[in-house]
C-alpha positions in Angstrom: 3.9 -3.1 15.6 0.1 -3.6 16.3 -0.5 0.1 14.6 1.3 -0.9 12.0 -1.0 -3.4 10.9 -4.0 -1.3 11.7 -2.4 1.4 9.0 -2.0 -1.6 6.5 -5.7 -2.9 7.1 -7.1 0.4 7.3 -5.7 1.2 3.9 -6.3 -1.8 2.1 -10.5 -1.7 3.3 -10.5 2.4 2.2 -9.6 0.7 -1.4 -11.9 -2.3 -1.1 -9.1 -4.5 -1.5 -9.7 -8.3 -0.2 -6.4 -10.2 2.2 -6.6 -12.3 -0.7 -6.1 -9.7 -3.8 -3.3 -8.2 -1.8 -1.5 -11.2 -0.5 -1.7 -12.6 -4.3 -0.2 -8.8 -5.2 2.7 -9.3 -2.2 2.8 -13.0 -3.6 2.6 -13.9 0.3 -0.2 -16.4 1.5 -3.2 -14.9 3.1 -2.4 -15.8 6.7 0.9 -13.8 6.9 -0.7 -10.7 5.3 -3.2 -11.0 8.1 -0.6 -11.7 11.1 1.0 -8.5 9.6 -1.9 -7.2 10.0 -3.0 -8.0 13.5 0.5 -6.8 14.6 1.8 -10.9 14.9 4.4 -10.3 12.0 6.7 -8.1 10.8 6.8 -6.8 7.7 9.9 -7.2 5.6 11.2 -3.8 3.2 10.2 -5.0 0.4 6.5 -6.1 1.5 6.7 -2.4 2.7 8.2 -0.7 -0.6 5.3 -2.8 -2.3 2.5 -1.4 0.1 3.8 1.8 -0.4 3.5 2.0 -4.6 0.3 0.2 -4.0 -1.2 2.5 -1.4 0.2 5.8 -2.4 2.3 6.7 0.5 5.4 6.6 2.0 7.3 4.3 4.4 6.9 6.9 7.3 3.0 6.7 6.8 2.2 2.6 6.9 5.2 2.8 9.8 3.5 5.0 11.8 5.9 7.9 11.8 3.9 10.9 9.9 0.2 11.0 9.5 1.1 12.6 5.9 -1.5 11.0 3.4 -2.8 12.2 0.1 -5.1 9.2 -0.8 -5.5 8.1 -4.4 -9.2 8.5 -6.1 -9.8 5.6 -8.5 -12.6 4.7 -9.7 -13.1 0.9 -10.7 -15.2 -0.2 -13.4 -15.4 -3.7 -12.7 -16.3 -5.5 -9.9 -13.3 -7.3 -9.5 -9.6 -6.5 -9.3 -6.9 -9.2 -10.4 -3.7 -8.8 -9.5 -2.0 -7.2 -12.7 -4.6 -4.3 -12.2 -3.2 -4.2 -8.8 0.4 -4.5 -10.2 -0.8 -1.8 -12.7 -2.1 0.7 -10.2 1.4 0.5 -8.1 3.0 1.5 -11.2 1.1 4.4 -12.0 1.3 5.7 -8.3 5.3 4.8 -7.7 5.2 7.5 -11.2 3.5 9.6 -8.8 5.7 9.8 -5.7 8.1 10.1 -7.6 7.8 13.0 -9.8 5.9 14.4 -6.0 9.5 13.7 -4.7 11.6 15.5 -7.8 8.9 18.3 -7.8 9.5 18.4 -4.0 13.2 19.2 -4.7 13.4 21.0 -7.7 11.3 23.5 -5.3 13.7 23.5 -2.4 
């Protein structure tokens, strides 16, 4: 569980993302983002489906089961990211999974 919550803080840091801009995106408080975090919590599915349109990346990556990653590039004009940008951005990339996934199968 402990590398669980190293994938979920080393993800939100590579995207400059505060506990508190993400907890407020997971509507969870700050401490149980950081207890997930420092391995002292699980994290629920949906916290997990959340992470994974936010992060761009599948369940089997935050869980520690495929080191399969293709990190977004966004550039941020401002200096500070509210949550509906955040709610915005995990739009945008659960778009990109999926049309990833259906171009996935349409190859197979």
């Amino acid at each position: 569980m402990k590398n669980i919550g190293l994938r979920m803080e080393t993800l939100r840091k590579n995207m400059h993302l505060t506990p508190e801009a993400v907890s407020s995106y997971l509507e969870i408080p700050v401490e149980d983002l950081l207890d997930m975090e420092k391995g002292k919590k699980n994290i629920t599915l949906s916290i997990l489906n959340q992470l994974c349109a936010l992060f761009r990346c599948s369940e089997s990556y935050i869980l520690c089961r495929s080191d399969e990653f293709d990190p977004a590039a966004f550039v941020f004009r401002s200096s500070s990211i509210e949550t509906d940008d955040l709610q915005g951005i995990a739009g945008m990339n659960r778009i990109y999974l999926n049309m990833k996934y259906l171009t996935k199968k349409m190859d197979d």
